[in-house]
C-alpha positions in Angstrom: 153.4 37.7 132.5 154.4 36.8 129.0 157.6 34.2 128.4 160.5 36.7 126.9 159.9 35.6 123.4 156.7 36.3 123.2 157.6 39.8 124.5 159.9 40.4 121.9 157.8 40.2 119.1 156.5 43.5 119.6 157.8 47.0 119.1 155.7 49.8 120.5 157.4 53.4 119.2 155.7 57.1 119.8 155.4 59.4 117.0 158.2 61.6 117.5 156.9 65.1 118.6 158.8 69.1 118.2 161.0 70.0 121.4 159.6 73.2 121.2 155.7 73.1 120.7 155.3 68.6 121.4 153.1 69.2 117.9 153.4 65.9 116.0 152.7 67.7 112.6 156.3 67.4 111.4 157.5 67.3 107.4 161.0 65.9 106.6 163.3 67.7 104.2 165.5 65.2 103.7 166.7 61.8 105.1 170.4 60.2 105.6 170.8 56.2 105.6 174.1 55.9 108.0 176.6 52.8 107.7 175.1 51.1 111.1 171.4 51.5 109.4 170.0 54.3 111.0 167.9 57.1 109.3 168.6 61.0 110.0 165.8 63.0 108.8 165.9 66.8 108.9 162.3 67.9 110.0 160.8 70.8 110.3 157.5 71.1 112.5 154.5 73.6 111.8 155.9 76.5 114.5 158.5 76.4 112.1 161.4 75.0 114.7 163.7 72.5 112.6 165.7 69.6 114.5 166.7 66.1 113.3 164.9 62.9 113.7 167.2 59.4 114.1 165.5 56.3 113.7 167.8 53.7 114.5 167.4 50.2 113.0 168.5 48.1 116.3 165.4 46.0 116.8 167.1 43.5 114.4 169.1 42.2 117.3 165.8 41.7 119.7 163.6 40.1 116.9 164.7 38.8 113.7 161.3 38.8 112.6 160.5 41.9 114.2 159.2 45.1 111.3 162.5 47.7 110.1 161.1 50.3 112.0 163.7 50.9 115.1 163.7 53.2 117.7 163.5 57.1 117.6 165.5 59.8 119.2 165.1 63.3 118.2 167.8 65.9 118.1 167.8 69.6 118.6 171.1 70.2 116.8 170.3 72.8 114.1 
């Protein structure tokens, strides 16, 4: 088993996939940098269901070195 800060260095995320078809084509329409650092995208996917994408910027706190890229929730609110 690796030592905790060896752990931390790494961020494994998932592509984020539709709620209603799990495709991963997805296009953004537009994005939203919040005051805390996160990103709200408005996506649409290729079956044409549209939802929003949040990629929060938190992995700043595990790893200062660690890469921008945060975690990500997705959102069904139209």
């Amino acid at each position: 088993m690796a030592n905790p800060p060896d752990a931390l260095r790494y961020v494994f995320i998932q592509r984020p996939r539709c709620p209603a078809c799990h495709s991963t084509a997805l296009r953004t329409l537009r994005s939203r940098t919040d005051v805390d650092g996160s990103v709200a995208r408005r996506t649409v996917c290729q079956c044409g269901h549209r939802f929003f994408v949040i990629v929060e910027a938190d992995c700043q706190e595990l790893a200062p070195d660690a890469s921008p890229r945060g975690s990500i929730r997705a959102s069904t609110e139209v």
